[in-house]
C-alpha positions as CSV (number, residue, x, y, z in Angstrom):
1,X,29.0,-9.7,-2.9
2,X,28.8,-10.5,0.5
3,X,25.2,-9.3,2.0
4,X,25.0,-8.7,6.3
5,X,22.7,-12.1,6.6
6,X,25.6,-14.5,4.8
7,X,28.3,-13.4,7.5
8,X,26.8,-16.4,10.2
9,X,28.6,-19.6,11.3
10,X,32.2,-20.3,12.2
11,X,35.4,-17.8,11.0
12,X,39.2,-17.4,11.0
13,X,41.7,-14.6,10.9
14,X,43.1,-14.6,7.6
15,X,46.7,-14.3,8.0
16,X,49.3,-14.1,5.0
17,X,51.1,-17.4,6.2
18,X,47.8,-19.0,6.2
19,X,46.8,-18.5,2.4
20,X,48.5,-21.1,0.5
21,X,47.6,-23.6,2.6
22,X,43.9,-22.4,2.3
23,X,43.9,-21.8,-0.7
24,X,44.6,-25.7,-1.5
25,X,41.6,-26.0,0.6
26,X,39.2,-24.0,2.8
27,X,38.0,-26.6,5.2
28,X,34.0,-27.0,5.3
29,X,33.9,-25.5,9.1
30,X,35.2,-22.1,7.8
31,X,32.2,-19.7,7.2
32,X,34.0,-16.9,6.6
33,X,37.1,-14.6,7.2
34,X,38.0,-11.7,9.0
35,X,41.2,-9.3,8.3
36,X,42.3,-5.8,9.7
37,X,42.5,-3.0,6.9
38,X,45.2,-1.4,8.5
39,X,47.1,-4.2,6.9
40,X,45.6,-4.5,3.4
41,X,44.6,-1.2,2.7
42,X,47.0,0.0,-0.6
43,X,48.1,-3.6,-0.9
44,X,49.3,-4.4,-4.1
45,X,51.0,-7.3,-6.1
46,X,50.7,-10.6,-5.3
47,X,49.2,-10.1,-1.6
48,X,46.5,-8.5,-3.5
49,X,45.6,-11.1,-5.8
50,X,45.5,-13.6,-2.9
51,X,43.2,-11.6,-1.3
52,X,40.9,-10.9,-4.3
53,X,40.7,-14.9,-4.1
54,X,39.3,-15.0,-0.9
55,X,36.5,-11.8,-1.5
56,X,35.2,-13.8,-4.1
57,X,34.7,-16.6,-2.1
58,X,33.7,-16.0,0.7
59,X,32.1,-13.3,2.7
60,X,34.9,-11.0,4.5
61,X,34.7,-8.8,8.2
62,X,36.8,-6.3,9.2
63,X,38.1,-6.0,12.4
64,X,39.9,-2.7,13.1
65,X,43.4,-2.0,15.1
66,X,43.6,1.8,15.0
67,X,40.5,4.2,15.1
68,X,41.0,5.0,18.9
69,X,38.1,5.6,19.7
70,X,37.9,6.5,22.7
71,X,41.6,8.6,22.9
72,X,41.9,12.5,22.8
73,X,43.4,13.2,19.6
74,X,40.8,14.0,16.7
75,X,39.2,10.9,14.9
76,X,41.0,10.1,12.2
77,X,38.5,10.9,9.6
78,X,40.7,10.8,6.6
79,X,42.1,7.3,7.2
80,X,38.8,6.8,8.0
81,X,36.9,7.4,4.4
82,X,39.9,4.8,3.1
83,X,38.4,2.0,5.1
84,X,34.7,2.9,3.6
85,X,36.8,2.7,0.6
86,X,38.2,-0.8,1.2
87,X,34.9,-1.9,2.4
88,X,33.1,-0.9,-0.6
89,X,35.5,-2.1,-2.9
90,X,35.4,-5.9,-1.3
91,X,31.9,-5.9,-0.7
92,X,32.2,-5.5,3.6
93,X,29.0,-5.2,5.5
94,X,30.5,-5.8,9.3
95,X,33.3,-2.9,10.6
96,X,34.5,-3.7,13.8
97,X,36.6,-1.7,16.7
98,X,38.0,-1.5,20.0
99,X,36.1,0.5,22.9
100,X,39.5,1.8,24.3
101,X,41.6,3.8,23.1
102,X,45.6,3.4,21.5
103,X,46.8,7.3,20.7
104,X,47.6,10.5,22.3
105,X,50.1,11.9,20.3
106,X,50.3,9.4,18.5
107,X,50.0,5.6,18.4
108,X,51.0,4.0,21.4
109,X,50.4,0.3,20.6
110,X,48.1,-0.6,23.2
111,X,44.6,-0.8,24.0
112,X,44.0,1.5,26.8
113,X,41.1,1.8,29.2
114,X,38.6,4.6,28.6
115,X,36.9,6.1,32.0
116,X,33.9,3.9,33.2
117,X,32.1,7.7,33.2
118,X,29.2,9.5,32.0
119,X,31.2,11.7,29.7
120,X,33.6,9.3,28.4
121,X,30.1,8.0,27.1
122,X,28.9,10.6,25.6
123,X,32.1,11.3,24.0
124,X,33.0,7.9,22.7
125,X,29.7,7.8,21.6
126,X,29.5,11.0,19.5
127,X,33.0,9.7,17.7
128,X,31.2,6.6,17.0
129,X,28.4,7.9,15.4
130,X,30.7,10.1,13.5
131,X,32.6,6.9,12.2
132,X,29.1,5.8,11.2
133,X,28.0,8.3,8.9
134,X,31.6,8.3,7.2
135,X,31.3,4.9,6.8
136,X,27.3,5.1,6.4
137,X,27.1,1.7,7.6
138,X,26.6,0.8,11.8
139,X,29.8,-0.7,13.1
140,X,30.0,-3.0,16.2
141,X,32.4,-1.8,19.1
142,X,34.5,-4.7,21.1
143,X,35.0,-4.7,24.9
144,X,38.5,-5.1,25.1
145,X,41.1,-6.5,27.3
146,X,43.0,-4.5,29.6
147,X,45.4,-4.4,32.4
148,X,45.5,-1.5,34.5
149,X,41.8,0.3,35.9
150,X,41.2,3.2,34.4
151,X,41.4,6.1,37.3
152,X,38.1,7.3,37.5
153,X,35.3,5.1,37.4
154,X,31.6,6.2,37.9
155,X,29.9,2.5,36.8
156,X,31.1,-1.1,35.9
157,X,32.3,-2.5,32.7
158,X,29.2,-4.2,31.5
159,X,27.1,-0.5,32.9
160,X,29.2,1.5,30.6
161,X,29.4,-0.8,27.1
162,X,25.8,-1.0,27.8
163,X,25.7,3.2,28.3
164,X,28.0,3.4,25.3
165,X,25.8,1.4,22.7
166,X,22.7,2.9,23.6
167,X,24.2,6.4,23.2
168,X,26.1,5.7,20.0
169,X,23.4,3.9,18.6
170,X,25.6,1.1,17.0
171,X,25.9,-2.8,17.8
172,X,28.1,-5.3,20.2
173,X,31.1,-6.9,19.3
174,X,31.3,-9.6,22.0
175,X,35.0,-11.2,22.8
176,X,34.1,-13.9,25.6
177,X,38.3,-14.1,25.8
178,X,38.3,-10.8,27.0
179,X,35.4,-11.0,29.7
180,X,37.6,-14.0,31.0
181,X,41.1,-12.2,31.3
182,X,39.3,-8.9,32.9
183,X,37.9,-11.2,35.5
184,X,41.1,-12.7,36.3
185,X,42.8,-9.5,36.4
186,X,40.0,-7.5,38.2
187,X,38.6,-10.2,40.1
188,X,34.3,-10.3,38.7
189,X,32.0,-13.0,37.7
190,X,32.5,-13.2,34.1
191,X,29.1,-14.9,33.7
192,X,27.7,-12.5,35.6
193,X,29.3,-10.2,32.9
194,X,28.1,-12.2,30.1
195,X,23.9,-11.5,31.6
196,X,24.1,-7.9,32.5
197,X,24.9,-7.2,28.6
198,X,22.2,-6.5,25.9
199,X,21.6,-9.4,23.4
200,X,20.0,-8.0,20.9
201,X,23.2,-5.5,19.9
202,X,25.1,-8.3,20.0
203,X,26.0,-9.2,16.3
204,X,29.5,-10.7,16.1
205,X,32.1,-12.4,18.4
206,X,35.5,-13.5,19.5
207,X,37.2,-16.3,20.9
208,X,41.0,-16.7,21.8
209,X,43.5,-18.0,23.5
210,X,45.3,-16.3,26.0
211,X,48.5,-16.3,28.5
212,X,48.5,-16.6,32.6
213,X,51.4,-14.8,33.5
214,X,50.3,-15.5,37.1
215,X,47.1,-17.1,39.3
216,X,45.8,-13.4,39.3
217,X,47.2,-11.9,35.6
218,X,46.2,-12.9,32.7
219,X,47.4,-11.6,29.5
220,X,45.0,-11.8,26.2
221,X,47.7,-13.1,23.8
222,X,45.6,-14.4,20.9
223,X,48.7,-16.7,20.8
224,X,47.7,-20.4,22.3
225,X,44.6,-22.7,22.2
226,X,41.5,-21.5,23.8
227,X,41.1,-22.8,27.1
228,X,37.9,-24.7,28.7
229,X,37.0,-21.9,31.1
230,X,36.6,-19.6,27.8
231,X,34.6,-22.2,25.9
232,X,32.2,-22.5,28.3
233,X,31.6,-18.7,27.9
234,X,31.0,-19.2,24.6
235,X,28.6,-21.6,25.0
236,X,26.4,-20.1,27.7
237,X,27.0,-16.9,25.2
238,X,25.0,-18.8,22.8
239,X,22.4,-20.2,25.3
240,X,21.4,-16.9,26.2
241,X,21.6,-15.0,23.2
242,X,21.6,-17.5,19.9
243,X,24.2,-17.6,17.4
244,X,26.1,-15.0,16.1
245,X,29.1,-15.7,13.7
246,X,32.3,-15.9,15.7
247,X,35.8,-15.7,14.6
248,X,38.6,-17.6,16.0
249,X,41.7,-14.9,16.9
250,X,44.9,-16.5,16.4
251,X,47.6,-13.6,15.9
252,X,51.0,-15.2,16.7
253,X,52.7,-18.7,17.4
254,X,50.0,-19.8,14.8
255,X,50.4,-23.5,14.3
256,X,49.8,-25.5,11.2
257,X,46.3,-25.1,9.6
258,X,44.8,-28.6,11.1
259,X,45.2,-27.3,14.7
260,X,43.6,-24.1,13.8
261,X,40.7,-25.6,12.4
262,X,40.0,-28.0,15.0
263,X,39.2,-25.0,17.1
264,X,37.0,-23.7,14.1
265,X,35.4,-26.5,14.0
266,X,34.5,-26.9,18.0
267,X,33.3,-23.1,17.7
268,X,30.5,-25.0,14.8
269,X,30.1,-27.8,17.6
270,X,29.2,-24.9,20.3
271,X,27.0,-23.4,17.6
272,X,24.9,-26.3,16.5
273,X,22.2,-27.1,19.2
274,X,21.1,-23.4,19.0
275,X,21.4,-22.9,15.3
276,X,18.2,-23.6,14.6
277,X,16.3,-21.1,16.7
278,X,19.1,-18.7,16.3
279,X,17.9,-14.6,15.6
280,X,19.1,-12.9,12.3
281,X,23.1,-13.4,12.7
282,X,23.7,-9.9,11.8
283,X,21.1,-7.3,11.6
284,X,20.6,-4.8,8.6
């Protein structure tokens, strides 16, 4: 059973095509795993028993595609008490989602912008404390990536995550990948980003690759090797805050299982110097 304090060090997505070839052989850099229940929740047969393999061996996060949770159709609380049912059953501590939103209607597979405004706080916020006690078990919220500013806008990005985790109560999940394309597509600082948010909410984070579509449009892929600009968020992520186990996103045009894990194994690199002095990895 996987306990909050063993999720720490270096992860990977586990994807399906993946398995065999870890299954031969989990390198030594991989920490952990992370997987969305949206695509393993009534799993059965053989995909099953492969994952059974990997909850018994190692500690597993989920990282959710769905919940909406900032959109204006009703939380989804049924669908809902299946993931505390999935998490329960493989022994999940760390629930993670998107602060946008993906359905009106129904799903529009997308991660759209929520309002930078006081309301849209205070009712993204009252969703995810909803989603909390269904759960009964904090969850981290992700800034996400987007393309197109949302039309009203009372505050800045790093103002309303801030606003939104204080209000809701629940923890940071940080994806440096996605501070990078915003400020290529909106044109800010990404370090000065990176500063204005709170460390101590901060419990998980993301890394990808991405793809410039032009000097001044980025578009967060999770499809190609993470790029130099985005390492060096991560590391100054570390340097101000400590380490916090951090997953590699690789979601498509995923390359043999040596290429993956040589960017696994520069996310331990990053992680090393401040390992030592690091805070609790994820709080209880």
């Amino acid at each position: 059973m996987a306990r909050l304090e063993e999720i720490r060090g270096a992860g990977l997505g586990l994807k399906r095509e993946l398995m065999p070839a870890l299954q031969a052989g989990v390198p030594d850099c991989i920490d952990f795993f992370e997987i969305a229940p949206e695509n393993w929740i009534g799993v059965g047969g053989r995909p099953r028993k492969q994952l059974d393999w990997f909850a018994e061996r190692y500690p597993l996060v989920c990282h959710g595609l769905s919940l909406s949770l900032g959109g204006p159709d009703p939380l989804n609380e049924v669908f809902l008490q299946r993931v505390k049912q999935f998490l329960d059953q493989f022994h999940i501590q760390l629930y993670t989602e998107h602060l946008s939103y993906c359905s009106d209607g129904g799903y529009l597979y997308d991660l759209l912008p929520i309002p930078f405004t006081e309301e849209a706080v205070k009712y993204v916020a009252a969703r995810i404390r909803r989603a909390q006690d269904i759960l009964e078990r904090r969850i981290a919220v992700e800034n996400a990536s987007f393309y197109v500013a949302a039309p009203i806008s009372e505050m800045d990005e790093p103002t309303f995550v801030r606003a939104v985790l204080e209000e809701a109560d629940c923890d940071l999940h940080l994806d440096v990948n996605n501070i990078y394309v915003n400020s290529v597509n909106f044109g800010f600082d990404p370090l000065h980003y990176l500063r204005s948010l709170p460390g101590e909410r901060i419990v998980y984070v993301h890394t990808a690759g991405h793809f410039r579509k032009a000097p001044d449009l980025v578009i967060d892929t999770h499809g190609e090797t993470v790029i130099d600009p985005v390492w060096d968020l991560l590391a100054e992520t570390y340097r101000l805050f400590g380490v916090r186990p951090t997953l590699l996103e690789r979601d498509f045009n995923i390359p043999p299982l040596p290429e993956l894990v040589a960017e696994v194994e520069h996310i331990a690199a990053l992680q090393q110097p401040w390992s030592v002095a690091s805070p609790a990895a994820v709080r209880a």
